[in-house]
C-alpha positions as CSV (number, residue, x, y, z in Angstrom):
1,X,-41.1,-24.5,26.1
2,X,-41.8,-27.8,27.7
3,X,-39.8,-30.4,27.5
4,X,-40.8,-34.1,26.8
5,X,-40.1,-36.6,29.0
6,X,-39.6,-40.0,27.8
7,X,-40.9,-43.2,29.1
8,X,-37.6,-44.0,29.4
9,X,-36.6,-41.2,31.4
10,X,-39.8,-41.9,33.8
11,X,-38.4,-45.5,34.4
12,X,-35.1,-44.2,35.6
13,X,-36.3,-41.8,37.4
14,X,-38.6,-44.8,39.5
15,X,-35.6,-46.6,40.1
16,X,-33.8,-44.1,41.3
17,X,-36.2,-42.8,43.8
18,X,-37.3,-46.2,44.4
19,X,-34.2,-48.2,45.1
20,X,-33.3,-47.7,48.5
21,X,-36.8,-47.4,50.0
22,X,-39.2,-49.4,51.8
23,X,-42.3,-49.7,53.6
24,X,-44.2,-46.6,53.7
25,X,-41.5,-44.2,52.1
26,X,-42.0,-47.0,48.9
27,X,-45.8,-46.9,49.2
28,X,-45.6,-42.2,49.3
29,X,-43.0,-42.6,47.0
30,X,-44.8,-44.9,44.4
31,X,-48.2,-43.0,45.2
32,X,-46.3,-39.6,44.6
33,X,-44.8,-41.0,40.8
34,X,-48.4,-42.3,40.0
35,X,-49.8,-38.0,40.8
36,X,-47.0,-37.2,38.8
37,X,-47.9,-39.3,35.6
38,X,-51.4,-38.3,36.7
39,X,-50.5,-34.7,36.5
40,X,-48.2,-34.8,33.3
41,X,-51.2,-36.9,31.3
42,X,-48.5,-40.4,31.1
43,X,-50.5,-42.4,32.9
44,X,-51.7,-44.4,30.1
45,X,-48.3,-45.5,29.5
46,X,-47.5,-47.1,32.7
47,X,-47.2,-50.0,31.2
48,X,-44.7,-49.3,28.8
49,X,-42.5,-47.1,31.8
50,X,-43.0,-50.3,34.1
51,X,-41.4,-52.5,31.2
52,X,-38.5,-49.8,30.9
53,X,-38.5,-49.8,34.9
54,X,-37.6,-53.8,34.6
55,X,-35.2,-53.6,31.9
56,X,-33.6,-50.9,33.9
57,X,-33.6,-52.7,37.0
58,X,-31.8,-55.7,35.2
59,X,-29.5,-54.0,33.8
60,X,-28.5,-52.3,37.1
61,X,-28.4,-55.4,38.9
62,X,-26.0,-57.0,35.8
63,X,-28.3,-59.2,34.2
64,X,-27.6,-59.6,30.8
65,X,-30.7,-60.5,28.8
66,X,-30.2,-62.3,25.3
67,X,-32.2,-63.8,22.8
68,X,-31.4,-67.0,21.2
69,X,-32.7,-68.1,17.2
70,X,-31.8,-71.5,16.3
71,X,-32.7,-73.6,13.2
72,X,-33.6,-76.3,16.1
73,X,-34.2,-76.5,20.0
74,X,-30.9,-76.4,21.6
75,X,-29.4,-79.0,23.9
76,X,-29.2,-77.5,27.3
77,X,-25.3,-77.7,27.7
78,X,-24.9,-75.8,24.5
79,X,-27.3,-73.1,25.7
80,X,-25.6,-73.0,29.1
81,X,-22.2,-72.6,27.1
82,X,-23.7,-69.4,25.4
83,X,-24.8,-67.7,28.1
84,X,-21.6,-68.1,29.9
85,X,-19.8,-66.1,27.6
86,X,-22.3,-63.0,28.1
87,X,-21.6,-63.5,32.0
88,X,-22.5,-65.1,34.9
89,X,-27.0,-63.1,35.5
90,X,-27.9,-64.0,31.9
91,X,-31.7,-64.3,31.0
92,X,-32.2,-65.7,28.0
93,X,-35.0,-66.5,25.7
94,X,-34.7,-69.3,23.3
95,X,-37.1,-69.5,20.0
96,X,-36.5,-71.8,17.1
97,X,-36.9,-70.4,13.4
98,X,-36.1,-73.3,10.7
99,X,-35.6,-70.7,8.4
100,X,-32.3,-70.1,9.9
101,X,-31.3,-73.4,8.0
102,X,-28.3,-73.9,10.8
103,X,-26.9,-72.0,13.6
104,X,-27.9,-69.6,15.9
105,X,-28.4,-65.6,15.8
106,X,-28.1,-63.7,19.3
107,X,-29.6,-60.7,19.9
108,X,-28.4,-58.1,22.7
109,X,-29.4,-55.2,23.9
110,X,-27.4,-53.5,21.2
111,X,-25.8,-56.0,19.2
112,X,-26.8,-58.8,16.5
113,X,-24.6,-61.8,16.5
114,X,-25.7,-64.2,13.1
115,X,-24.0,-67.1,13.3
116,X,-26.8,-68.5,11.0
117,X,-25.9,-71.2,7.4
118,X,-28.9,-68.5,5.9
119,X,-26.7,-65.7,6.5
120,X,-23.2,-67.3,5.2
121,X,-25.1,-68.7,2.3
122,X,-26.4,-65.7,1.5
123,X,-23.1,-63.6,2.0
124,X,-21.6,-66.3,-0.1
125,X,-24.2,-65.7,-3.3
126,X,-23.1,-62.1,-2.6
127,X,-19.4,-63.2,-3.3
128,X,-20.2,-65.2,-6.2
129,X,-22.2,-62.7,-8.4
């Protein structure tokens, strides 16, 4: 029985054989994946393994990508005082939503930070009924 080989897995596996080579041994290598996805019928979702290959990369490299809600465009010292506590390669991506009322929500990788009036107003209904 075959196994499946995620879109993930495929990304890793680029950066992997990928990292230390250049010039020629990048270009066989690179043509050598491409026969491979060819082969295995994944070539349609290139795009989607060359979005994992980035996110990879990043995170191999220690950038830290984060994305910031707030109720209003923040002021630039405040979102340079943010992404200083996530480390020193942050990328971040800013996007106001009013309905947030106040505050900001962060999103990780793996974690949801709401720091947002919606959600304490809403915990605080919670508490009161």
């Amino acid at each position: 029985m075959k196994s499946k080989i995620s879109t993930k897995q495929y990304a890793e596996a680029l950066y992997e054989i990928t990292k230390d080579a250049k010039g020629e041994k990048l270009h066989e290598t690179l043509k050598q994946f491409v026969l491979l996805l060819l082969k295995n019928h994944k070539l349609k979702q290139a795009e989607r393994i060359i979005a994992e290959f980035e996110k990879y990369a990043k995170k191999q490299a220690g950038v830290v990508e984060i994305s910031i809600s707030s109720a209003r465009k923040l002021e630039h010292t405040t979102l340079n005082h943010i992404k200083k506590v996530f480390g020193t390669e942050v990328e971040a991506v800013e996007s106001v939503d009013e309905s947030l009322l106040g505050g900001v929500v962060i999103k990780t990788e793996d974690k949801i930070l709401d720091g947002s009036l919606k959600t304490q107003l809403l915990s605080l209904k919670t508490k009161l009924i």
